[in-house]
C-alpha positions as CSV (number, residue, x, y, z in Angstrom):
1,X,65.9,-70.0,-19.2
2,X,68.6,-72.3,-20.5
3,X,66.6,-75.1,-23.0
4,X,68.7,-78.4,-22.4
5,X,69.2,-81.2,-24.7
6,X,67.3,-83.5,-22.4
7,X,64.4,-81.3,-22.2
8,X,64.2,-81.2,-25.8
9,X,64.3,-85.0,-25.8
10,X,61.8,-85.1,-23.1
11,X,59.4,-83.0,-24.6
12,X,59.8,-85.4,-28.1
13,X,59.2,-87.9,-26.2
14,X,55.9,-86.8,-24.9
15,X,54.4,-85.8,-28.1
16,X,56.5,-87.1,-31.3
17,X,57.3,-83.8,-32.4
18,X,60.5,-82.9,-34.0
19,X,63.3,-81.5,-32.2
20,X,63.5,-78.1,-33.6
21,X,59.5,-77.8,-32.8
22,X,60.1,-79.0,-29.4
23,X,62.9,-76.2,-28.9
24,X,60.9,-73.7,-30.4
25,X,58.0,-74.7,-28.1
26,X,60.5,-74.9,-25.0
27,X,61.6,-71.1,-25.6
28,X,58.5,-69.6,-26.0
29,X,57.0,-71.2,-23.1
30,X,60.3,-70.6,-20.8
31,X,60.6,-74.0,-20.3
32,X,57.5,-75.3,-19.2
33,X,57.1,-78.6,-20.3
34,X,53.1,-79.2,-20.0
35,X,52.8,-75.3,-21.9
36,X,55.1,-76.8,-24.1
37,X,52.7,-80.0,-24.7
38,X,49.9,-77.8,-25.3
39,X,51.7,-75.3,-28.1
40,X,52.8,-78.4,-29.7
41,X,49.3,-79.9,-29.8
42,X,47.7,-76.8,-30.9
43,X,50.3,-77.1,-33.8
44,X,49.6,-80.2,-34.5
45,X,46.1,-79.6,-34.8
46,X,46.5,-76.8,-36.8
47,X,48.4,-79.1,-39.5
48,X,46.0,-81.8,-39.0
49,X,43.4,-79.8,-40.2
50,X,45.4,-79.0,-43.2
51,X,45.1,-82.3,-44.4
52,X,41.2,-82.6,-44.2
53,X,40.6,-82.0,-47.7
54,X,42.8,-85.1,-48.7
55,X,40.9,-88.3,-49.7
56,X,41.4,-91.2,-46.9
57,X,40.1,-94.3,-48.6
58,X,42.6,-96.7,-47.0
59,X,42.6,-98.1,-43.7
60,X,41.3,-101.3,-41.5
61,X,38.3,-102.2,-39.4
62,X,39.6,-103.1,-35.9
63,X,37.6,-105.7,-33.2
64,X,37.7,-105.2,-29.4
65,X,35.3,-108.3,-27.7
66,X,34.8,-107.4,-24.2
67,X,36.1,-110.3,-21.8
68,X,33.2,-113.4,-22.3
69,X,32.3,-112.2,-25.4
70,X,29.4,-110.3,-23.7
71,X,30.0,-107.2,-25.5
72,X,32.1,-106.5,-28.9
73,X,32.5,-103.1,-31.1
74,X,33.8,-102.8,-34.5
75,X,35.7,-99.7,-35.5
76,X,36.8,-98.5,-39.1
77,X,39.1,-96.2,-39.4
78,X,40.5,-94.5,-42.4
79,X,44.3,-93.3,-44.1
80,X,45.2,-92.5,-46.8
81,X,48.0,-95.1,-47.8
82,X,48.2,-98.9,-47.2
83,X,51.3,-98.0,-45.6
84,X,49.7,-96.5,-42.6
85,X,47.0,-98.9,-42.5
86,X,49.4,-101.1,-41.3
87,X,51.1,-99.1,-38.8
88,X,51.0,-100.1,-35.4
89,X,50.0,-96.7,-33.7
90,X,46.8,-96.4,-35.8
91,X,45.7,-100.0,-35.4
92,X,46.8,-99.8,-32.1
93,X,44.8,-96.1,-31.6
94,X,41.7,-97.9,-33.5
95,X,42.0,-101.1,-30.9
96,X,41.3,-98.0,-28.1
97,X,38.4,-97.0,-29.4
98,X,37.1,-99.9,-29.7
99,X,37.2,-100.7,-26.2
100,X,35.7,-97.1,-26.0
101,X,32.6,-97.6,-27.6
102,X,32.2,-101.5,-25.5
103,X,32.7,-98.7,-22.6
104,X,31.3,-95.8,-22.9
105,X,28.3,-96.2,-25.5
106,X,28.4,-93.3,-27.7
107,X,25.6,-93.0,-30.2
108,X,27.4,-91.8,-33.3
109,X,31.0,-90.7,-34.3
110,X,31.0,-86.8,-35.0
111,X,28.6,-83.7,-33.6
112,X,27.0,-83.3,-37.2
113,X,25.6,-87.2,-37.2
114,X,23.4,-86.5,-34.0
115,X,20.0,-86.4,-35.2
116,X,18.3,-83.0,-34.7
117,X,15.1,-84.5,-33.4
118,X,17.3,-85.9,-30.7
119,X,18.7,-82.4,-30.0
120,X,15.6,-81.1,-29.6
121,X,14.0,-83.1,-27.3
122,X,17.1,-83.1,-25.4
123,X,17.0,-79.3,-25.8
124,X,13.5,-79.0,-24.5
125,X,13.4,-81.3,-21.6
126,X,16.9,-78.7,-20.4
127,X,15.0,-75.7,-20.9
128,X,11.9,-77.3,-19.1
129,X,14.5,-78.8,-15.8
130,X,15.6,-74.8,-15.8
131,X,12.3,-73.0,-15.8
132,X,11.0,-75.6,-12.8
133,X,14.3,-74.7,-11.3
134,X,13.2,-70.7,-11.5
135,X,16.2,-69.4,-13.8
136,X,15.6,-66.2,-15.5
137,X,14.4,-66.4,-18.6
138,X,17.4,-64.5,-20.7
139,X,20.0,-66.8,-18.9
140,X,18.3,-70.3,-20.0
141,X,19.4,-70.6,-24.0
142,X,23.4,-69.9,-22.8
143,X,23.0,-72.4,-19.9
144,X,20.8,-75.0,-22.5
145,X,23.0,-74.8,-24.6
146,X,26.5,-75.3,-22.1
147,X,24.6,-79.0,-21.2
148,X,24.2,-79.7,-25.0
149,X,27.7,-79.1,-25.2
150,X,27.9,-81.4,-22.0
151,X,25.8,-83.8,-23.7
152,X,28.3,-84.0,-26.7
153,X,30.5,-85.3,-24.4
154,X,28.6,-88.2,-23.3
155,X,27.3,-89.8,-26.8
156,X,29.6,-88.0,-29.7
157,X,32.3,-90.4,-29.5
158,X,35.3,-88.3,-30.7
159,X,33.8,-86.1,-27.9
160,X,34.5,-88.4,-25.1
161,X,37.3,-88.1,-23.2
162,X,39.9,-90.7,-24.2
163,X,39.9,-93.9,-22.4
164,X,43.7,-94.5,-22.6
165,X,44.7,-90.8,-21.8
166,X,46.4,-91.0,-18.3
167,X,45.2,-87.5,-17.4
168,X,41.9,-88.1,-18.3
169,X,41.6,-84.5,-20.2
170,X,42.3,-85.2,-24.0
171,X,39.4,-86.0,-25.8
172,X,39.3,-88.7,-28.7
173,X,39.3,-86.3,-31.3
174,X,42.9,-84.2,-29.3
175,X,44.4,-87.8,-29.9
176,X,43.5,-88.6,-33.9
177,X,44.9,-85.2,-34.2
178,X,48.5,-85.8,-32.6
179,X,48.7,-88.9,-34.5
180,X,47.5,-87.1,-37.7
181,X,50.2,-85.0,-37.1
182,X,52.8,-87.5,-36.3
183,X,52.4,-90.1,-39.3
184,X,51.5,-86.8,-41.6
185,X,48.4,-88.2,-43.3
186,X,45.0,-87.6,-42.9
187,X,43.3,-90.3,-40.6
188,X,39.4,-90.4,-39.7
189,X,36.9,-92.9,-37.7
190,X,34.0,-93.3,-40.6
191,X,31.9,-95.7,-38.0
192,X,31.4,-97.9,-35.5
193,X,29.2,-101.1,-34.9
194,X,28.1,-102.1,-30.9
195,X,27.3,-105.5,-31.1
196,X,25.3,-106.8,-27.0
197,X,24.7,-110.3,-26.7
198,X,20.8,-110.7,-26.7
199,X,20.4,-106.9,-27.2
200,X,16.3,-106.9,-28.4
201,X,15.8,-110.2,-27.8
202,X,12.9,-110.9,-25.5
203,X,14.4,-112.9,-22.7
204,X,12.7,-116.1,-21.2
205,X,12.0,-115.2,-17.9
206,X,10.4,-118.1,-16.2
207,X,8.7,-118.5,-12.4
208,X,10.3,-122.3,-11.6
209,X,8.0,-122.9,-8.6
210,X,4.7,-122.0,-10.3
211,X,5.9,-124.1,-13.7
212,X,6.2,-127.2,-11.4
213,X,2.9,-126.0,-9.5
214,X,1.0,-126.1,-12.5
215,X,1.9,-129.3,-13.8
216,X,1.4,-131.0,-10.5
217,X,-2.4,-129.4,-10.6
218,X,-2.3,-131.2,-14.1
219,X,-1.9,-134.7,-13.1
């Protein structure tokens, strides 16, 4: 298949690649642009994780307060220059997630912060749904361990899906990888803060008619 100039544009236009690796992607995938999305991604993955071992002490905190000021999250996210602290993509990419976390909840950034005691109960209330439910025995650990994986997705924030992806399929961790790969410096999401309005506070939660009741009965 012929690879046009405005294919090539297209496809750079989708992902930020160069040109060259959006030809190169374009010819081994014959042309299809959403294969091509995918090869490049991969790629830029695989040079993401290059940069891993670099030190990312830069960067900003970023504020999304949910509309009323109900709800607010603060996000830090780290670079490895000033330069890119100030770039509009990441604080931009850092506002996202943000409004992620007011959204979706998650309980810590990364797989490896989720406490083990937590995975275990978790683990053990699975295994207990599957044995009520009469699975066989040998298939429970696989099919325990396909909801953990499940339940990744739910509280491990960089394991959520994306909340700005239109597709809803690339995961928050896909997208800090494509724009590792476009600025060309490591970047990382060291924490988060949710901040509730009233969250542990014991609310006042009083009966009107039997408050007036009670000091009629006084007089």
């Amino acid at each position: 298949m012929t690879i046009t100039a405005s294919m090539v544009n297209e496809l750079r236009g989708m992902t930020g690649a160069g040109m060259m690796d959006c030809k190169k992607a374009l010819v081994e995938t014959d042309g299809d642009m959403n294969k091509a999305v995918e090869v490049l991604r991969e790629r830029g993955i695989a040079k993401a994780a290059k940069k891993q071992s670099r030190i990312a002490a830069e960067g900003l905190i970023e504020c999304y307060i949910h509309m009323g000021g109900s709800m607010a999250a603060l996000v830090e996210g780290n670079c490895e220059t000033d330069f890119v602290a100030k770039n509009p993509e990441f604080k931009e990419f850092l506002h996202n997630v943000a409004m992620q976390v007011v959204a979706n909840r998650p309980l810590c950034v990364s797989i490896d912060e989720v406490p083990a005691d937590k995975l275990n109960e978790e683990r053990a209330i699975y295994r207990a749904q599957l044995l009520n439910e009469g699975k066989p025995e040998a298939m429970i650990d696989r099919i325990v361990e396909g909801k953990i994986n499940k339940y990744y997705e739910e509280v491990v924030l960089l394991e959520q899906v994306y909340i700005k992806d239109p597709d809803g399929k690339k995961k928050v961790k896909d997208v800090l990888a494509d724009l590792t790969a476009k600025i060309g410096e490591k970047l990382t999401i060291r924490r988060f803060t949710l901040m509730i309005m009233g969250e542990g506070l014991e609310k006042r939660n009083d009966d009107f008619a039997a408050e007036v009741a009670a000091q009629m009965g006084q007089k």
